[in-house]
N, C-alpha and C positions, 0 to 999 in steps of 0.2 A: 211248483216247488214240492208239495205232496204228492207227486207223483214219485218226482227224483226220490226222496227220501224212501216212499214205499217202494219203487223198483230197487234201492241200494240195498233194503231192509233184506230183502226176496233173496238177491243175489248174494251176501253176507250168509244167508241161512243154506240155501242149496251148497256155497263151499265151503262149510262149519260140518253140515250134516255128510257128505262125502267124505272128507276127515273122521269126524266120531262115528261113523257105521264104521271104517274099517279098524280102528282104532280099538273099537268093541268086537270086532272079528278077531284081529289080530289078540288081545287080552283072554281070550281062551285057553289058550296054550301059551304060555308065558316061558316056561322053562325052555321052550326050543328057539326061541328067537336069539339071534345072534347081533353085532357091532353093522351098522347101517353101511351100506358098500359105499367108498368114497373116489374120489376123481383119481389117477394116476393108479390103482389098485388092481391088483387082477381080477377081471368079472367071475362071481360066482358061479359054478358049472351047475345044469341040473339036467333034468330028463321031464317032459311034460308032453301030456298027450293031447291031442285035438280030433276035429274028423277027419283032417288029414294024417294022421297017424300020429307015432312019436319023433318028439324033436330035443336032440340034445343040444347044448349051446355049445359045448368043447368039439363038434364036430363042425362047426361052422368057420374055424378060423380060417382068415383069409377075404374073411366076407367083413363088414361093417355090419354090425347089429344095430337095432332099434329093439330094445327090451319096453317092452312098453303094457305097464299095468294099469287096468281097468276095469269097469263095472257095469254093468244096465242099468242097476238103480243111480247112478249117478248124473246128474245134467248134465257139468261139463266135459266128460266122457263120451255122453252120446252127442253132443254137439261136435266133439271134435274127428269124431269115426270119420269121417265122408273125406274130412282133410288126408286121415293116414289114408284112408284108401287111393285115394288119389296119389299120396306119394309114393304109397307099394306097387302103381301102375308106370309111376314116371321112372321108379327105378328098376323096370324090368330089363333085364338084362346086362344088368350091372351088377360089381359083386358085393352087394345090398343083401339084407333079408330083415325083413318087419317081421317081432315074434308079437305077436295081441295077446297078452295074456288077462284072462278074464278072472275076476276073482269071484265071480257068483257063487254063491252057495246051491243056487238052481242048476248050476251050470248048462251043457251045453242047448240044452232046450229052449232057454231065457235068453239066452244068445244067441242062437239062429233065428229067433222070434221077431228081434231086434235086427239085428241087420236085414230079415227079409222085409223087414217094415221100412227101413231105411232103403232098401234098393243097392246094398253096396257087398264086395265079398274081401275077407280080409282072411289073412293066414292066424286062425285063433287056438290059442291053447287053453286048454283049463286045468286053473288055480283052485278048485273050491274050498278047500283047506288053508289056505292062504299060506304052505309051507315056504314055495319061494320067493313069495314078497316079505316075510319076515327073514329071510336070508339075505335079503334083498333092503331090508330095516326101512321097507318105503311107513311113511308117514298119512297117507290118504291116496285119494287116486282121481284123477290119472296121475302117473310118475311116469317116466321115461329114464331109462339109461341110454344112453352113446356108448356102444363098445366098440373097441377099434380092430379091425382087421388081425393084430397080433394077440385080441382078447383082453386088453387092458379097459379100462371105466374113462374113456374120456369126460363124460357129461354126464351131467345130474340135471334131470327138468322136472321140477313138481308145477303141477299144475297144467291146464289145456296150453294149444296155441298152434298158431297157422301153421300147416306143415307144408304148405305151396307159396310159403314166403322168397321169394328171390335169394336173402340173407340165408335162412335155413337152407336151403337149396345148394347154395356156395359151399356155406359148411359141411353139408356131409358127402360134396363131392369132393373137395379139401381131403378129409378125413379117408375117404375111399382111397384116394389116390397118393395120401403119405405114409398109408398102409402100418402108422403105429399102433 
């Protein structure tokens, strides 16, 4: 029973502390953050760069996005990487694209670090200003948006979770293929 309790305490503090780290990123710059992006809404446009070059999101329609913010210093973040990787391999070839966006303030060196330790490769952009997550009004990380092929917000996901779920899997071939 002391166990249960001290594992819930752990787990309780890992996704409090995920929240208040970006929550105290995000609180730096207060005057630029805008109204948190909502379901049915047109996905915010940006431009953000990685080691594969720059990526704009208003260039991808057509495609189903996976906007999906994250961190290194986060547990359930790094627990759930191997999942997206996994599903940015199921969906190759389809008109998919996972954007990783990192909000390290290390950026991309804390992140290559991390996934080579991991063993996995992921399409990653860097956030370290955390400018399009506060356009973005995410709340802690990981967050995920679903955007739809035509660029609209279908889905809002805070928090980790299987991305090789049979159910998830449905969905965003669904989504892929209604093209809203």
């Amino acid at each position: 029973m002391i166990r249960l309790i001290l594992l819930l305490l752990i787990t309780l503090t890992v996704t409090i502390g995920c929240a208040k780290e970006k929550k105290e990123n995000a609180g730096e710059k207060q005057e630029s953050a805008t109204l948190p992006t909502v379901m049915g809404s047109p996905a915010p446009d940006f431009t953000l760069s990685g080691p594969a070059g720059e990526t704009r999101l208003s260039t991808l329609k057509g495609k189903l996005v996976l906007v999906h913010f994250w961190a290194t210093w986060c547990p359930p973040c790094r627990e759930e990487l191997p999942s997206l990787a996994g599903l940015n391999a199921r969906m190759g070839g389809k008109p998919f694209r996972l954007l990783a966006i990192s909000i390290d303030n290390e950026g991309n060196e804390a992140v290559q670090k991390l996934l080579g330790r991991l063993g996995i490769t992921l399409p990653v952009l860097l956030d370290p200003s955390s400018q399009v997550a506060k356009q973005y009004g995410i709340t802690g990380v990981p967050e995920t948006f679903i955007i739809s092929p035509s660029g609209v917000v279908l889905k809002k996901i805070v928090g980790s979770m299987d991305w090789s779920s049979p159910e998830t899997l449905a969905y965003l071939n669904d989504a892929m293929k209604s093209g809203n």
